[in-house]
PyMOL Python script that loads the backbone (N, CA, C, O; Angstrom):
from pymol import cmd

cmd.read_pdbstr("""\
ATOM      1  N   UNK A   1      -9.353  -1.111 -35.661  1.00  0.00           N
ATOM      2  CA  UNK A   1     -10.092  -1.970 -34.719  1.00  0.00           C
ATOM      3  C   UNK A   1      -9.125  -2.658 -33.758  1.00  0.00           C
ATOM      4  O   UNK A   1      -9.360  -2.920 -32.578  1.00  0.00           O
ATOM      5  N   UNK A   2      -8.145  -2.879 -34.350  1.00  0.00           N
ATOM      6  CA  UNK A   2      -7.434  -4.119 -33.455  1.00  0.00           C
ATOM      7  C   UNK A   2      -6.556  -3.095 -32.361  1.00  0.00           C
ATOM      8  O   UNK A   2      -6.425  -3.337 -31.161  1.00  0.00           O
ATOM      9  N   UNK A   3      -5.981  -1.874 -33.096  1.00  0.00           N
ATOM     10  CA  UNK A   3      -5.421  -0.752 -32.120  1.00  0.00           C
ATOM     11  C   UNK A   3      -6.295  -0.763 -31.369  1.00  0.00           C
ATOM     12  O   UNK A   3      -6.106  -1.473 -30.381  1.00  0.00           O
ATOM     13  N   UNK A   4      -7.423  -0.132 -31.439  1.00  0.00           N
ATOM     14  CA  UNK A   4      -8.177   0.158 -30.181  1.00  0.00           C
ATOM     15  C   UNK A   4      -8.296  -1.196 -28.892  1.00  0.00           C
ATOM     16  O   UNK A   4      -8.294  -0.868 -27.706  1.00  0.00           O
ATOM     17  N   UNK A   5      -8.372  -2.329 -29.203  1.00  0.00           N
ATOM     18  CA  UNK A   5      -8.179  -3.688 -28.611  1.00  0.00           C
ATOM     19  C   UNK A   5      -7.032  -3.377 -27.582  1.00  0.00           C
ATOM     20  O   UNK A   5      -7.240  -3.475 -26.373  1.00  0.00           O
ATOM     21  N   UNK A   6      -6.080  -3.080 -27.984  1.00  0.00           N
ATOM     22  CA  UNK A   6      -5.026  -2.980 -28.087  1.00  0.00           C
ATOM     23  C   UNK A   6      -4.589  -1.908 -27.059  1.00  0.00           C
ATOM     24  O   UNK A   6      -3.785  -2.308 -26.217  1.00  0.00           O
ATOM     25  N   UNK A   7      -4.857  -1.023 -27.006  1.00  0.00           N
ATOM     26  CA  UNK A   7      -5.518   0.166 -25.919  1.00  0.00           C
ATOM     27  C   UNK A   7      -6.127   0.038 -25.226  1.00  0.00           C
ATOM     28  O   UNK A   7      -5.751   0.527 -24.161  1.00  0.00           O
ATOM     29  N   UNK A   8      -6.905  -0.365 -25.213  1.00  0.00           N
ATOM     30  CA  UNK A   8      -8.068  -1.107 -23.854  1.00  0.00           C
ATOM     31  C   UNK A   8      -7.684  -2.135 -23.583  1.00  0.00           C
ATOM     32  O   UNK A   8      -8.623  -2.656 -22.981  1.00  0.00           O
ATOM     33  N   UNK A   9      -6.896  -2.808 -23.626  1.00  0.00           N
ATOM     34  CA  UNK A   9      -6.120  -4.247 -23.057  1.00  0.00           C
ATOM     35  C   UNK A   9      -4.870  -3.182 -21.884  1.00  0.00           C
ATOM     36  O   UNK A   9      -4.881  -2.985 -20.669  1.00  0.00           O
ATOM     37  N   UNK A  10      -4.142  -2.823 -22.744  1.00  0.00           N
ATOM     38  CA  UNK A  10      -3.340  -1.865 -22.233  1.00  0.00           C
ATOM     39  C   UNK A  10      -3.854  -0.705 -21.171  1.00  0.00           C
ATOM     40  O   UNK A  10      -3.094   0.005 -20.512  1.00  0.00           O
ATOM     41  N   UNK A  11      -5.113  -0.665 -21.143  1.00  0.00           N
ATOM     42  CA  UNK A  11      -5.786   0.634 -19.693  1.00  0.00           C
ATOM     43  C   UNK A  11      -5.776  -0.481 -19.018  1.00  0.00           C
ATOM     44  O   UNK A  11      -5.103  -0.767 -18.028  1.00  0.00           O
ATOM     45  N   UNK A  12      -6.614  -1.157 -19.636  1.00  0.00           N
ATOM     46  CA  UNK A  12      -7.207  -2.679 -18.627  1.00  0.00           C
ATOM     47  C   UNK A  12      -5.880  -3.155 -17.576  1.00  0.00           C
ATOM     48  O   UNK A  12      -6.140  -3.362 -16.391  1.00  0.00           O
ATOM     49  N   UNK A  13      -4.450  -3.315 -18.087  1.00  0.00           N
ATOM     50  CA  UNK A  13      -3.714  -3.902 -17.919  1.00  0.00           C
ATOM     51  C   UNK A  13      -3.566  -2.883 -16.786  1.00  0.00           C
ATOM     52  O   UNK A  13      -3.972  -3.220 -15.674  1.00  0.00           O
ATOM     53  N   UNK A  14      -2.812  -1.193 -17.022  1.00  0.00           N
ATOM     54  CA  UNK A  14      -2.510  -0.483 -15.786  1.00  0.00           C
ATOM     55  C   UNK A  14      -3.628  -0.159 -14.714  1.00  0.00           C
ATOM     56  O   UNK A  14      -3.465   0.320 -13.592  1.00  0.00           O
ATOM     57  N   UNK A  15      -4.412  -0.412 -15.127  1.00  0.00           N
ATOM     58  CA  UNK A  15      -5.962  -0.403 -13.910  1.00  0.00           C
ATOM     59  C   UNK A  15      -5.419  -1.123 -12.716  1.00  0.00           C
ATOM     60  O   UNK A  15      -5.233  -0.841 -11.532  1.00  0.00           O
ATOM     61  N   UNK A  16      -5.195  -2.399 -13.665  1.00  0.00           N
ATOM     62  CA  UNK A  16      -4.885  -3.707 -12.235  1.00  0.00           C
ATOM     63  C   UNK A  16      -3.654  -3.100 -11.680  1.00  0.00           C
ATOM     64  O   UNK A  16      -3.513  -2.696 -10.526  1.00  0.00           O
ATOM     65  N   UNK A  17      -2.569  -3.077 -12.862  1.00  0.00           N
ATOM     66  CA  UNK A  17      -1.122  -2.416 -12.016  1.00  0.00           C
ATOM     67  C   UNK A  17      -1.171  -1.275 -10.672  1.00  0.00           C
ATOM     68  O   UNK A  17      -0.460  -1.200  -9.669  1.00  0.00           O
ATOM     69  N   UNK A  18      -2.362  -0.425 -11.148  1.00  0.00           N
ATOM     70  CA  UNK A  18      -2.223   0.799 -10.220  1.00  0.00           C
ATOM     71  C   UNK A  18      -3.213   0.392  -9.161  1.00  0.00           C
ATOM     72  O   UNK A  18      -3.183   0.966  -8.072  1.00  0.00           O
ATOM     73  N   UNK A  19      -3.976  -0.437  -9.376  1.00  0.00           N
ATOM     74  CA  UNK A  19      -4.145  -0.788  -7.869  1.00  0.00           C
ATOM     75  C   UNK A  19      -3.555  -1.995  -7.306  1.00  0.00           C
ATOM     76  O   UNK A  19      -4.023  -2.355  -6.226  1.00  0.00           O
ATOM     77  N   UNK A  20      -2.427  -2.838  -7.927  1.00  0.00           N
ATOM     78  CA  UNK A  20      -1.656  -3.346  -6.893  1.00  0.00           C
ATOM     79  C   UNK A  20      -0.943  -2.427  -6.317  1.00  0.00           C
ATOM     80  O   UNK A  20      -1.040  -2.363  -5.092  1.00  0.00           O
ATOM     81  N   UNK A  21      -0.335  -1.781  -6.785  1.00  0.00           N
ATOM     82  CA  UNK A  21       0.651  -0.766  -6.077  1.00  0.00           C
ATOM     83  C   UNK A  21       0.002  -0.118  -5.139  1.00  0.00           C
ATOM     84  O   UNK A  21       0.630  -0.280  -4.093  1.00  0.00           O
ATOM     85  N   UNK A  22      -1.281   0.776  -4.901  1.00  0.00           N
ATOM     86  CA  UNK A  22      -2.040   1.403  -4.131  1.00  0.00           C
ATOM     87  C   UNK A  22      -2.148   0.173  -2.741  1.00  0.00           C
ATOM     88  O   UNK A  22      -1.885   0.331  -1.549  1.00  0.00           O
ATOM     89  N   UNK A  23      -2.562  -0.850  -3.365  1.00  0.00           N
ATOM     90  CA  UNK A  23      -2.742  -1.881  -2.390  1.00  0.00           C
ATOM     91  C   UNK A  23      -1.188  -2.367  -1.564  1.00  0.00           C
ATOM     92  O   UNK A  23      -0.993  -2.665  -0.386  1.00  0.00           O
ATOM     93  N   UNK A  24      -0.415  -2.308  -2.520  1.00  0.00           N
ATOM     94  CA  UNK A  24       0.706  -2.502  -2.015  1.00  0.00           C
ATOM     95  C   UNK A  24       1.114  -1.424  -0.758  1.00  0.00           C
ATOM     96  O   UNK A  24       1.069  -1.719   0.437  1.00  0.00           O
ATOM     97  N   UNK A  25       1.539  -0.055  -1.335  1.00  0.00           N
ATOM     98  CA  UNK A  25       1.442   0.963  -0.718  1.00  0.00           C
ATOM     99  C   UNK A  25       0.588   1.294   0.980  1.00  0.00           C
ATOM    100  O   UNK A  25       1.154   1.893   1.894  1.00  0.00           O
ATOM    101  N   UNK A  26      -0.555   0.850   1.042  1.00  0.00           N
ATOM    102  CA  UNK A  26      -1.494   0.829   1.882  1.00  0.00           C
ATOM    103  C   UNK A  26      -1.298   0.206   2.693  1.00  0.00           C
ATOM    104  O   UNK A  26      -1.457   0.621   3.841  1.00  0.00           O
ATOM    105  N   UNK A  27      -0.790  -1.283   2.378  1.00  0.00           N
ATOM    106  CA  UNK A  27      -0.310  -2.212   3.365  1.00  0.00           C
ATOM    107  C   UNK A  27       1.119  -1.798   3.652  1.00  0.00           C
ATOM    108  O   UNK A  27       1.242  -2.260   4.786  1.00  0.00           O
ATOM    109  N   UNK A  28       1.857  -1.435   3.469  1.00  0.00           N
ATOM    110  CA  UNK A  28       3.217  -0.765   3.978  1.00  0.00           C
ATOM    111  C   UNK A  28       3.264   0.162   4.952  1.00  0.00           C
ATOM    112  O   UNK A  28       3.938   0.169   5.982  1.00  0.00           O
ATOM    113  N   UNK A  29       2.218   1.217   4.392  1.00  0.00           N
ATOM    114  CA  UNK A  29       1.745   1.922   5.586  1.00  0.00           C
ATOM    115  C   UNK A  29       1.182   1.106   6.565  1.00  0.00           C
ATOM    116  O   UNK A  29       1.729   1.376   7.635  1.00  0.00           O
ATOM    117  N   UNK A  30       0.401   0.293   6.688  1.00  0.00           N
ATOM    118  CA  UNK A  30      -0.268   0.127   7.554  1.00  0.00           C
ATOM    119  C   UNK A  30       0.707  -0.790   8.393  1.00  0.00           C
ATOM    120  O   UNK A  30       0.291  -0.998   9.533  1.00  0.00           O
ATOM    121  N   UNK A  31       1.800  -1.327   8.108  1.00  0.00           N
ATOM    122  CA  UNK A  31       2.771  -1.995   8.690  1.00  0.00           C
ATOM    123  C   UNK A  31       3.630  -0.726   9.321  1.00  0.00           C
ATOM    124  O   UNK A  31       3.909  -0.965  10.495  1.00  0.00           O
ATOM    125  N   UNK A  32       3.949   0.100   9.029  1.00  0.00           N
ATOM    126  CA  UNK A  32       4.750   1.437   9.622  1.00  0.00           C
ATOM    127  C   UNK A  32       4.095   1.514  10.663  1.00  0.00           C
ATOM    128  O   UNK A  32       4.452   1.026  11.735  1.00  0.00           O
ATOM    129  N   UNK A  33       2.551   2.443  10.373  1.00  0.00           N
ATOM    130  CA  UNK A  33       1.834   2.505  11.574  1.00  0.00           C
ATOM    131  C   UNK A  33       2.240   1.551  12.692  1.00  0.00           C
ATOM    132  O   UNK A  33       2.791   2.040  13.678  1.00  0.00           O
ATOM    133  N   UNK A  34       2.076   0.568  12.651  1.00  0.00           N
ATOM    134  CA  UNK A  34       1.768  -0.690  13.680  1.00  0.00           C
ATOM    135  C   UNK A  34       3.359  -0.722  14.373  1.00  0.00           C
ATOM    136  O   UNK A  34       3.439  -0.704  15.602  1.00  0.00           O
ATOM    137  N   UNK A  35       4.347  -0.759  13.715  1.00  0.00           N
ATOM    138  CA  UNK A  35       5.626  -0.470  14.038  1.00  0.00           C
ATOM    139  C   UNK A  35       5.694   0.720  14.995  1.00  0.00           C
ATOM    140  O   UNK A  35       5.891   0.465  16.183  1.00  0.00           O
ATOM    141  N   UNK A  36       5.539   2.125  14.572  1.00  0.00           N
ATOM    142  CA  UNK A  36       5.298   3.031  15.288  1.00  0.00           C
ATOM    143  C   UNK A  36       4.748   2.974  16.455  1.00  0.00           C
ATOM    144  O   UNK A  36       5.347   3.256  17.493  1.00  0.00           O
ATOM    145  N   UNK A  37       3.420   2.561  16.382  1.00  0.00           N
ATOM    146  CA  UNK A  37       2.540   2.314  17.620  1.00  0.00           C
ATOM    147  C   UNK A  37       3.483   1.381  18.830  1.00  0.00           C
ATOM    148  O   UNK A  37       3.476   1.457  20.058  1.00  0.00           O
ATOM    149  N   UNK A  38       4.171   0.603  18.005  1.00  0.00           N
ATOM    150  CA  UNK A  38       4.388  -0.505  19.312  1.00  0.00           C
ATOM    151  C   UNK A  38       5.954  -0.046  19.770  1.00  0.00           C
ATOM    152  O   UNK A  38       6.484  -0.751  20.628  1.00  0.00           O
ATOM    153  N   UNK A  39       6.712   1.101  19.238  1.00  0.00           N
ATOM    154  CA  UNK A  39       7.946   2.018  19.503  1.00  0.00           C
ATOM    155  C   UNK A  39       6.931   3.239  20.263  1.00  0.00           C
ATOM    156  O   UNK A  39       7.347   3.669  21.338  1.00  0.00           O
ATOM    157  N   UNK A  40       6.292   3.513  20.002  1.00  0.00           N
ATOM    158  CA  UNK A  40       5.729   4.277  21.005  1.00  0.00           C
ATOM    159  C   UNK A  40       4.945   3.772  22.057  1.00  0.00           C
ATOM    160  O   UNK A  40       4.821   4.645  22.917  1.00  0.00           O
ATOM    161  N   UNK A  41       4.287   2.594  22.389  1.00  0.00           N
ATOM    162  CA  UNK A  41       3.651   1.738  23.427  1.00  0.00           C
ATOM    163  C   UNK A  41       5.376   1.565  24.702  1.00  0.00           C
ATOM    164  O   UNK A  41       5.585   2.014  25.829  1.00  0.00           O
ATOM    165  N   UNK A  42       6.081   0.866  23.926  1.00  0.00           N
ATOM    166  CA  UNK A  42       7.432   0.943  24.703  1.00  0.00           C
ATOM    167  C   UNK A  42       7.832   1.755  25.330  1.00  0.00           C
ATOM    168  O   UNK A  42       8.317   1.601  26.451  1.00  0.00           O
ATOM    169  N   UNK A  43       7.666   3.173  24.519  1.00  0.00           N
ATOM    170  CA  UNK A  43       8.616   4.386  24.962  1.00  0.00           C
ATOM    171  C   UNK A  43       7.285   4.763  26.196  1.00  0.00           C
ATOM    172  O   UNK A  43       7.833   5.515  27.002  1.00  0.00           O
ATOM    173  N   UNK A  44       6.488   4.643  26.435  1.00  0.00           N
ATOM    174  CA  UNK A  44       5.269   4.553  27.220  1.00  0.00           C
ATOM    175  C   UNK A  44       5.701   4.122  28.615  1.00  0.00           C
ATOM    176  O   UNK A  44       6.061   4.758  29.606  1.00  0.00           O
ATOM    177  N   UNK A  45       5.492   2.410  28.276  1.00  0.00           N
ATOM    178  CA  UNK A  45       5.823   1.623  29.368  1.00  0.00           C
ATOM    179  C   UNK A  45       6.707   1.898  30.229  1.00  0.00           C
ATOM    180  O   UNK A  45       6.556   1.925  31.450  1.00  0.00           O
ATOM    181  N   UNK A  46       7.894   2.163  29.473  1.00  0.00           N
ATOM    182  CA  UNK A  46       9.496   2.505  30.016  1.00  0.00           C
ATOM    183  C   UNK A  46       9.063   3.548  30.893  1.00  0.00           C
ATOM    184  O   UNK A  46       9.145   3.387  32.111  1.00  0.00           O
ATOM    185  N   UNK A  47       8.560   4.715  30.342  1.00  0.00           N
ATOM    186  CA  UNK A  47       8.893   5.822  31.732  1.00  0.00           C
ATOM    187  C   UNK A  47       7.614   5.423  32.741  1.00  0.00           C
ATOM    188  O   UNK A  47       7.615   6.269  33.636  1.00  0.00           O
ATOM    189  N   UNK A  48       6.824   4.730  32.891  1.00  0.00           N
ATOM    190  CA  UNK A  48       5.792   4.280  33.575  1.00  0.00           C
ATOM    191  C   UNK A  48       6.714   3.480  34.829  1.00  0.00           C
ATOM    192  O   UNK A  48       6.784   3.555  36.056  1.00  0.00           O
ATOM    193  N   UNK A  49       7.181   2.906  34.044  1.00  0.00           N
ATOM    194  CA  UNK A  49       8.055   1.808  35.034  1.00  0.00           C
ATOM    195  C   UNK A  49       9.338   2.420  35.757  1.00  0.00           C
ATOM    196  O   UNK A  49      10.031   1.713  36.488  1.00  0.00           O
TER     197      UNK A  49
END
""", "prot")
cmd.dss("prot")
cmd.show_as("cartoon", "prot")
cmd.util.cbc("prot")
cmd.orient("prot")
């Protein structure tokens, strides 16, 4: 009984882990992107000008 507790505390536990990381992950990307975009908005402007 108490193993099984014990196991399901432990899924329970990497559930949350694997979606901080996903969440983590997601927002990293989404900071790249935005980086990118605004190195490419520049490289834009520049030959415009």
């Amino acid at each position: 009984m108490s193993s099984m507790t014990n196991m399901f505390l432990l899924f329970n536990f990497g559930e949350i882990l694997i979606r901080i990381v996903l969440a983590g992950l997601s927002i990293y990307a989404l900071i790249l992107v935005i980086k990118a975009l605004k190195i490419y908005i520049k490289k834009n402007s520049n030959m415009e000008g």
